[in-house]
TIRO-2110 file (N, C-alpha, C; in Angstrom, 1 decimal):
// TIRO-2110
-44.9, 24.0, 7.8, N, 1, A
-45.7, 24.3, 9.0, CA, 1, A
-45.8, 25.8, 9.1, C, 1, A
-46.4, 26.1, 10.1, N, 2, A
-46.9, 27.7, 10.0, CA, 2, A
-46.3, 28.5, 10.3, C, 2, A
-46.0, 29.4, 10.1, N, 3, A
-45.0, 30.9, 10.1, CA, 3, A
-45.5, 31.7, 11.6, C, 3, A
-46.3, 31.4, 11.6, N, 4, A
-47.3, 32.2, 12.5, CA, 4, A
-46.7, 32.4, 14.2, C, 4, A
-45.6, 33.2, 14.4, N, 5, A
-45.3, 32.8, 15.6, CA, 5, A
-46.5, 32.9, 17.0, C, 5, A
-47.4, 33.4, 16.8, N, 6, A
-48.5, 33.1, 17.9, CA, 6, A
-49.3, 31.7, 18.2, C, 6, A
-48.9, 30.7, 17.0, N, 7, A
-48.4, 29.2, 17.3, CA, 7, A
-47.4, 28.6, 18.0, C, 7, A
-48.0, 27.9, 18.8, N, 8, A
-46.6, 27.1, 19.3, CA, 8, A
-46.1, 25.6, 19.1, C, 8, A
-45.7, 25.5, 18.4, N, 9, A
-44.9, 24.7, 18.0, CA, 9, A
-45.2, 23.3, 19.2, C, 9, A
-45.0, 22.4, 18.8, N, 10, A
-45.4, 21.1, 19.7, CA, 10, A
-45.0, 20.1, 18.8, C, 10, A
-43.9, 19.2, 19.7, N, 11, A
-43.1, 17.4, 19.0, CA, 11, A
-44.4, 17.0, 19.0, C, 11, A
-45.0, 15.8, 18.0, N, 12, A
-45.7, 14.7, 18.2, CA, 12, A
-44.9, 13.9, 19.3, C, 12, A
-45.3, 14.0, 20.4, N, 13, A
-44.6, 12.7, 21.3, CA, 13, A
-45.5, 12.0, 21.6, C, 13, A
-45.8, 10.8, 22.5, N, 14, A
-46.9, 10.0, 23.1, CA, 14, A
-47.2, 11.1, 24.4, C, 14, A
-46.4, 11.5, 24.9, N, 15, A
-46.6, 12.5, 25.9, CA, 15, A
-47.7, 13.8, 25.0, C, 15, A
-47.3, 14.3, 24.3, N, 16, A
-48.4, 14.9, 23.4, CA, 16, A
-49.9, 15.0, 23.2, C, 16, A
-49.7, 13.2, 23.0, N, 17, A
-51.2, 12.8, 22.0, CA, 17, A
-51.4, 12.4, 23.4, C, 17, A
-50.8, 12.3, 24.5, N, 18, A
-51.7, 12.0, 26.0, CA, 18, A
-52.5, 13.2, 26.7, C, 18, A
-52.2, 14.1, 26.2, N, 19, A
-52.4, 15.5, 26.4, CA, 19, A
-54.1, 15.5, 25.9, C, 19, A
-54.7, 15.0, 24.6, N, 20, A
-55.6, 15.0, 23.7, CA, 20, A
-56.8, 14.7, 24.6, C, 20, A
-57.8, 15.1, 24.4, N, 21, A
-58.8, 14.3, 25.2, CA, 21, A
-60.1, 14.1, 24.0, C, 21, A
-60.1, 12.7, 24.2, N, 22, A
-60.9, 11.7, 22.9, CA, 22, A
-62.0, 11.4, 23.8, C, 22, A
-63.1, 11.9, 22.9, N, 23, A
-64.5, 11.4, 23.6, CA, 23, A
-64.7, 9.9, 24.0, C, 23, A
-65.5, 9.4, 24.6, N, 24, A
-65.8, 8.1, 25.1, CA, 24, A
-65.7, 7.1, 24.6, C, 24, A
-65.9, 7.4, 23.1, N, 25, A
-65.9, 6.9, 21.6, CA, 25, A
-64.5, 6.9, 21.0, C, 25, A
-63.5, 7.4, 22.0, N, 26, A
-62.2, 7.4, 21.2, CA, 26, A
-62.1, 8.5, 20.5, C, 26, A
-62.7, 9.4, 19.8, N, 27, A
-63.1, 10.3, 18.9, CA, 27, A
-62.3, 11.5, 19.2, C, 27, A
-61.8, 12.5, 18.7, N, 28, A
-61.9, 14.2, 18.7, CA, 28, A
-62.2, 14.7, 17.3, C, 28, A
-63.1, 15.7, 18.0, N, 29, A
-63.4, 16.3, 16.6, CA, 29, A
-62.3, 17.3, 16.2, C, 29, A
-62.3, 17.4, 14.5, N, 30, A
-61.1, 18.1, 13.9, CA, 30, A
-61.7, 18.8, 12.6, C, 30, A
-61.3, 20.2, 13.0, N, 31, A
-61.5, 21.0, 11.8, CA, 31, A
-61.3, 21.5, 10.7, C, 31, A
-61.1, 21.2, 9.4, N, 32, A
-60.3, 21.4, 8.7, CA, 32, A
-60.3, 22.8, 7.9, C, 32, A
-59.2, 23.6, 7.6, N, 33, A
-59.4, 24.7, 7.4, CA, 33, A
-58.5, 25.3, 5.8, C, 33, A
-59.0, 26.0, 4.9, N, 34, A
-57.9, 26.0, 4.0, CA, 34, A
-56.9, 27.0, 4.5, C, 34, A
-55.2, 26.4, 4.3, N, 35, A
-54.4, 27.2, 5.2, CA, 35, A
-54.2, 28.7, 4.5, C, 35, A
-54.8, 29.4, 3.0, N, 36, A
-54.5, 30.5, 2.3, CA, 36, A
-55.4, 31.0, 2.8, C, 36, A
-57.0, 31.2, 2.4, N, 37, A
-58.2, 31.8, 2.7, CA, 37, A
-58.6, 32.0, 4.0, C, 37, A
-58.0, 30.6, 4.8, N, 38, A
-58.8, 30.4, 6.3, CA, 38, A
-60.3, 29.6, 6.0, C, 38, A
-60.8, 29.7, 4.9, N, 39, A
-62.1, 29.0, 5.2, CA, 39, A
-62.3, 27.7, 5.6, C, 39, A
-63.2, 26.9, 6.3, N, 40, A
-63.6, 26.3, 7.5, CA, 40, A
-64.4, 25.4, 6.3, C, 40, A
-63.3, 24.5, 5.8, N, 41, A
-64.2, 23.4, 4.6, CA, 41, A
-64.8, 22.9, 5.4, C, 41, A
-64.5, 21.9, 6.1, N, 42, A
-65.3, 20.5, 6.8, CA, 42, A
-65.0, 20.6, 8.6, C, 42, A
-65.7, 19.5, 8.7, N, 43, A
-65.7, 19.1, 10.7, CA, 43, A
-65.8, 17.2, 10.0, C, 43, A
-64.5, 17.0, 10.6, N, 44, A
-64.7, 15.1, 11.0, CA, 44, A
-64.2, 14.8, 12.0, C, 44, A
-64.3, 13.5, 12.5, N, 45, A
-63.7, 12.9, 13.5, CA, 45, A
-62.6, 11.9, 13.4, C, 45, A
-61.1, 12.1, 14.7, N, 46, A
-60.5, 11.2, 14.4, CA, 46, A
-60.4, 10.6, 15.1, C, 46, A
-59.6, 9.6, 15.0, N, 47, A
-59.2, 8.4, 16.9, CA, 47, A
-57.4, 8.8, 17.1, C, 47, A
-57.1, 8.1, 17.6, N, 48, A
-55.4, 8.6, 17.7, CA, 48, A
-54.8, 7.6, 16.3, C, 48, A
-55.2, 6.6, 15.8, N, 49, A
-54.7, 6.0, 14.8, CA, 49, A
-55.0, 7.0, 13.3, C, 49, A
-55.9, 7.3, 13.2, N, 50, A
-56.5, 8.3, 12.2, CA, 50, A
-55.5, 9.6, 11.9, C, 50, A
-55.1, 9.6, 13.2, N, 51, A
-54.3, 11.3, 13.9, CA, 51, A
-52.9, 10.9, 13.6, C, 51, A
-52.7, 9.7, 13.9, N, 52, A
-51.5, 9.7, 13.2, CA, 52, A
-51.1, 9.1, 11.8, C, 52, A
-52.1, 8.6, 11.3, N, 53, A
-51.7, 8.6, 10.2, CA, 53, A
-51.8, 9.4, 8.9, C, 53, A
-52.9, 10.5, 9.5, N, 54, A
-52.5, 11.9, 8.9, CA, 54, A
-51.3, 12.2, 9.3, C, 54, A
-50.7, 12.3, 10.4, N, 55, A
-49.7, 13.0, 10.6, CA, 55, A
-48.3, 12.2, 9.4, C, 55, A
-48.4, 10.9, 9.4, N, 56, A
-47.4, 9.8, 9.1, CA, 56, A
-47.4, 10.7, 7.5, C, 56, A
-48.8, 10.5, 6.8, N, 57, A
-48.8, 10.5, 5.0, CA, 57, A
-48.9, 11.8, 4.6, C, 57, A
-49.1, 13.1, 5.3, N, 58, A
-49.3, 14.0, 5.2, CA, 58, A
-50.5, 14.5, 4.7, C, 58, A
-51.8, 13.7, 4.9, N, 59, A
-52.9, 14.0, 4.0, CA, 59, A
-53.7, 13.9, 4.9, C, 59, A
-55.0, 14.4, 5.2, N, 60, A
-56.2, 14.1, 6.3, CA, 60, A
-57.0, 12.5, 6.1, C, 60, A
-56.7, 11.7, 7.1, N, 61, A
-57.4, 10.4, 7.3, CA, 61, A
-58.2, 10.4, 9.0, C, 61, A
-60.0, 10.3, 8.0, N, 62, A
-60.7, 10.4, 9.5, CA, 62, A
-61.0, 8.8, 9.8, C, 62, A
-61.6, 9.3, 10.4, N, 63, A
-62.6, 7.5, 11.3, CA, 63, A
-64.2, 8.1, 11.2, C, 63, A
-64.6, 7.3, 10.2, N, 64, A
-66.1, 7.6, 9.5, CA, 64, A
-67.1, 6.3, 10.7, C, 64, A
-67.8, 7.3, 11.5, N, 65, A
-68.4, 7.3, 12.4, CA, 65, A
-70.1, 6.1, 11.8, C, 65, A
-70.2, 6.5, 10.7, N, 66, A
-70.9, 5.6, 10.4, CA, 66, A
-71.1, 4.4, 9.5, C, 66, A
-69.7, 4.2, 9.0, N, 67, A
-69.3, 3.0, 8.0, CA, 67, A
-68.0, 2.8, 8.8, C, 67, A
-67.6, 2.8, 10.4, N, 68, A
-67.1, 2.4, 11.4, CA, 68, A
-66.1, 1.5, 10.5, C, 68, A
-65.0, 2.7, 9.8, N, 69, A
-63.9, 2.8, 9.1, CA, 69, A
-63.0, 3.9, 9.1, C, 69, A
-61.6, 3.5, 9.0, N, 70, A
-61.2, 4.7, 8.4, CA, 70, A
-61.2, 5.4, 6.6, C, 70, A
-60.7, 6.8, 6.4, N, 71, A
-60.9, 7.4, 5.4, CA, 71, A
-60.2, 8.4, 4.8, C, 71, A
-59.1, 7.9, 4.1, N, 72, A
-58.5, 9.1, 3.4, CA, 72, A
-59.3, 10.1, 2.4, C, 72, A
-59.3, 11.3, 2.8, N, 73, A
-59.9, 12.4, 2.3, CA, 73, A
-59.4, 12.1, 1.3, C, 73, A
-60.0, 12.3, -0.1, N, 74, A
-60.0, 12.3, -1.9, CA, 74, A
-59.3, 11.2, -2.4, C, 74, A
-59.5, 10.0, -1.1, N, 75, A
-59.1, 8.5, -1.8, CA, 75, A
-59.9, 7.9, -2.8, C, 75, A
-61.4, 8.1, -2.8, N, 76, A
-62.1, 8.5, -3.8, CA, 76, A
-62.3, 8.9, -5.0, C, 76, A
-62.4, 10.4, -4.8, N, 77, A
-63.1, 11.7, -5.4, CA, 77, A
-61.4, 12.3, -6.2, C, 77, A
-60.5, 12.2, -5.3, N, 78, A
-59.1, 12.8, -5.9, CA, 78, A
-59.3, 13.9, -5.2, C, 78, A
-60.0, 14.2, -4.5, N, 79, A
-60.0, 15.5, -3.8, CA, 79, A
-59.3, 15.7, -2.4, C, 79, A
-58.2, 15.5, -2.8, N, 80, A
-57.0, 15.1, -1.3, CA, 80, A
-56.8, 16.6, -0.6, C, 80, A
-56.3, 16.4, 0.8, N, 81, A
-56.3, 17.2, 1.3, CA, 81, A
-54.9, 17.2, 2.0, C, 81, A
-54.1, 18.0, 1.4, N, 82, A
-52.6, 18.2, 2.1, CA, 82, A
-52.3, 18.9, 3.2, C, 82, A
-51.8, 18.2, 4.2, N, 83, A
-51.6, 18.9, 5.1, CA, 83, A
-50.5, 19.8, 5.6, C, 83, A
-50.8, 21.1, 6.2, N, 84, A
-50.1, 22.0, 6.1, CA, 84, A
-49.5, 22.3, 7.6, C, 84, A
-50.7, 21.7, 8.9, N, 85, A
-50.3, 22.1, 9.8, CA, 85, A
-51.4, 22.0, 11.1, C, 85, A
-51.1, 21.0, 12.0, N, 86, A
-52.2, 20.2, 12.9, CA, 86, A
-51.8, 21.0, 14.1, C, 86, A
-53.1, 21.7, 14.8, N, 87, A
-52.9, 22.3, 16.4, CA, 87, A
-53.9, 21.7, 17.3, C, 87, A
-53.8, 22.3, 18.5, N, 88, A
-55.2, 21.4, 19.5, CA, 88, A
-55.4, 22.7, 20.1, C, 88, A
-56.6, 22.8, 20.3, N, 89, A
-57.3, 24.1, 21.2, CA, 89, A
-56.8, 23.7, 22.9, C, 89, A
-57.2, 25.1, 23.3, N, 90, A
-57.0, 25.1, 25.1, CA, 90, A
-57.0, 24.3, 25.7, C, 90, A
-58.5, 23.6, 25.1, N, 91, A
-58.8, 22.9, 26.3, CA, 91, A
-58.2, 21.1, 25.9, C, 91, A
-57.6, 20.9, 24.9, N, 92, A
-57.1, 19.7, 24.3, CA, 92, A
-58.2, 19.2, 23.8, C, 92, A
-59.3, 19.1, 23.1, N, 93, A
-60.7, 18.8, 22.7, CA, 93, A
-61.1, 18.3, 21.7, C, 93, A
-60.3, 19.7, 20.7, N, 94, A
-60.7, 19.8, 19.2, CA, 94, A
-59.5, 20.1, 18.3, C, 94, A
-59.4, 19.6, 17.1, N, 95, A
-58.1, 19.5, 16.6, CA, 95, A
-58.5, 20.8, 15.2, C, 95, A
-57.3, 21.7, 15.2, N, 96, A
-57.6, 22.1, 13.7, CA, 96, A
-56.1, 21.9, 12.6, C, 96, A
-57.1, 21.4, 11.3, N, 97, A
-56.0, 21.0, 10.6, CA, 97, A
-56.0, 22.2, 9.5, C, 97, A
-54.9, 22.6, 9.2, N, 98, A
-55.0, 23.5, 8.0, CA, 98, A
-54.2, 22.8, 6.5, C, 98, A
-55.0, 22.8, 5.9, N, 99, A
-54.9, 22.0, 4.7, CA, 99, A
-54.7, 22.8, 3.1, C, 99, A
-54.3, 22.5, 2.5, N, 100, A
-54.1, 22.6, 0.8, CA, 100, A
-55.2, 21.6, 0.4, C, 100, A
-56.2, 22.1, 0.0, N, 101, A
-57.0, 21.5, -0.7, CA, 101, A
-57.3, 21.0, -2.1, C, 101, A
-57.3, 19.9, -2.6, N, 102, A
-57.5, 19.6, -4.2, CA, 102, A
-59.0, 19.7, -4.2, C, 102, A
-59.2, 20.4, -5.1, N, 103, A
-61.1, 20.1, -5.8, CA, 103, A
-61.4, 20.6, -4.7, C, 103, A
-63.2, 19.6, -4.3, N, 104, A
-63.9, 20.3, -3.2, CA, 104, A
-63.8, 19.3, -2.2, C, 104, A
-63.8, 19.5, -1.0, N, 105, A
-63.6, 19.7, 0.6, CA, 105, A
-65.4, 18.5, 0.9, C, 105, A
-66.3, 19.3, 0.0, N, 106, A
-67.8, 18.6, 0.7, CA, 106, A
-68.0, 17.3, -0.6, C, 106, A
-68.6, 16.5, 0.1, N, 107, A
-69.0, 15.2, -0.4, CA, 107, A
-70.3, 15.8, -2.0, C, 107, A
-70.8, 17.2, -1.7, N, 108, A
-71.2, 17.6, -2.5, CA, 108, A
-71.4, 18.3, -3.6, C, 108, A
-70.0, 18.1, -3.6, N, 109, A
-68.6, 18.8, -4.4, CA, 109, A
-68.8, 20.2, -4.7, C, 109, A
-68.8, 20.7, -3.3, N, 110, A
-69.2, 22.8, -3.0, CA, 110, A
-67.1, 22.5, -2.5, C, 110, A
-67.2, 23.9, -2.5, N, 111, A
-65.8, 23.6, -2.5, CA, 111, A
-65.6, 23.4, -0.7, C, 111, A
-66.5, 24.4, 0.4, N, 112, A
-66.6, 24.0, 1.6, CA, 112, A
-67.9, 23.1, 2.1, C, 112, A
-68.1, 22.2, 3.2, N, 113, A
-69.3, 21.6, 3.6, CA, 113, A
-70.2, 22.3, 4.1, C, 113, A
-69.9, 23.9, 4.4, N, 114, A
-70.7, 24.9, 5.3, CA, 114, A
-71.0, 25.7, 4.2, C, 114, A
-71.9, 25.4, 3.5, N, 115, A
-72.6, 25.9, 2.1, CA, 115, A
-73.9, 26.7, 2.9, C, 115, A
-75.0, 26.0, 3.8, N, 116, A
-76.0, 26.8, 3.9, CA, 116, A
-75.9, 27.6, 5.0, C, 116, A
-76.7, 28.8, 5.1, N, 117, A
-76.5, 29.8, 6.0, CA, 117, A
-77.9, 29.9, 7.0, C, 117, A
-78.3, 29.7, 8.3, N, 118, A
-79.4, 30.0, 8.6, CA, 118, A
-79.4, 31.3, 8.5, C, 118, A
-80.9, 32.0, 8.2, N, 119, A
-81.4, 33.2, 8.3, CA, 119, A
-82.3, 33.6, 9.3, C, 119, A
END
């Protein structure tokens, strides 16, 4: 987990994940980030079962919003995503996960999903 002492540290308790606030849909969105570079691979969605069982296997597992499943990141492709270290913003909303990345991060196999730039 992270060195970073301007992190604070937080047990997974049920008191914790009650803390979380999941859209209407059950959902929070969660950002995944590489924990060396910092760069901002992807944005998915979890449910609290998703969230913990990333937290359980160590690897990112979302809830795929439109084949209304779940999804281990590079169960597929091999392009797994190791987790390094899960926080929740201020407002309890949005999750960021900082990951060890294998291969690429986008379904398009760019190494991040935030490939284009508007101008």
């Amino acid at each position: 987990m992270s060195k970073d002492k301007s992190i604070e540290t937080i047990k997974i308790t049920p008191r914790t994940l009650n803390k979380l606030k999941f859209n209407s849909d059950g959902l929070i969105p969660a950002i995944v980030q590489d924990y060396k570079s910092k760069e901002v691979l992807m944005m998915a969605y979890m449910n609290i079962d998703s969230l913990r069982q990333t937290l359980k296997i160590g690897k990112t597992c979302f809830w795929s919003r439109s084949r209304k499943e779940y999804w281990v990141k590079g169960m597929t492709s091999g392009h797994f995503q190791y987790v390094k270290s899960v926080a929740y913003d201020c407002d309890c909303d949005t999750l960021l996960i900082k990951v060890r990345q294998v291969g690429a991060a986008c379904h398009t196999f760019k190494k991040s999903c935030f490939y284009r730039k508007i101008k």
